[in-house]
N, C-alpha and C positions, 0 to 999 in steps of 0.2 A: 595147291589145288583150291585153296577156299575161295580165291579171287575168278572160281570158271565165271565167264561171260560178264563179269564185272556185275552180276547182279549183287545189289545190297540184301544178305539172309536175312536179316532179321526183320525187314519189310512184308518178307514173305512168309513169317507164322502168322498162323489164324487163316491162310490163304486158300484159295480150292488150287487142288495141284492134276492133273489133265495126263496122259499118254496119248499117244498116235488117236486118231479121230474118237478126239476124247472122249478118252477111256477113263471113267471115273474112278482117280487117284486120292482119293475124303480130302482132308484138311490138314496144311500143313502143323504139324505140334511139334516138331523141334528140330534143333539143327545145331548139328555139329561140325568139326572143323570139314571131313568128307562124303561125310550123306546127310539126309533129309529124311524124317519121321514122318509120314503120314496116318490118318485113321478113317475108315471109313464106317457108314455105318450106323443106327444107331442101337439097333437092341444086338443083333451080332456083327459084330466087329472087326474087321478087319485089319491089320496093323501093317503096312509097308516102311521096307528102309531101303531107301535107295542114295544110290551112289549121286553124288553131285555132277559127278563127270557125266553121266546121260540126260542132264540138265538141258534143256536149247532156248528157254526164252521167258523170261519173267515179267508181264506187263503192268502190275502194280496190282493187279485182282485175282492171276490165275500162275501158277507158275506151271509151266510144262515139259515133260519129260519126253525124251526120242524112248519110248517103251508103249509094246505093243502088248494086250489083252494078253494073249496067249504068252508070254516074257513076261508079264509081272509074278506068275506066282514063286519065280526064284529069290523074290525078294519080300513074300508075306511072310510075316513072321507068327 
């Protein structure tokens, strides 16, 4: 699975990462072989890990996830 959509990961730390009409997912900070760390946030924090496979489209500045407002908080940590 680390190959979904042939996006290159490692392009995409440091990146703003978006859901369904984007829905601010912070910045991406790390990535492992099947999900993606994000943090949003700056004085309280918000921490998402989401799966790569809900991944749809990485433009070089924002990477985006098929996840809706209401669906992200199964993956706040």
């Amino acid at each position: 699975m680390s190959n979904h959509l042939n996006i290159n990961w490692s392009d995409a730390i440091n990146k703003t990462a978006k859901g369904i009409n984007d829905y601010d997912l912070g910045k991406v900070l790390e990535i492992s072989e099947d999900y993606v760390v994000t943090e949003r946030g700056s004085t309280d924090k918000d921490t998402f890990v989401l799966p790569k496979i809900i991944s749809s489209e990485f433009d070089g500045s924002t990477l985006r996830f098929n996840l809706s407002k209401e669906d992200s908080n199964k993956y706040k940590q």
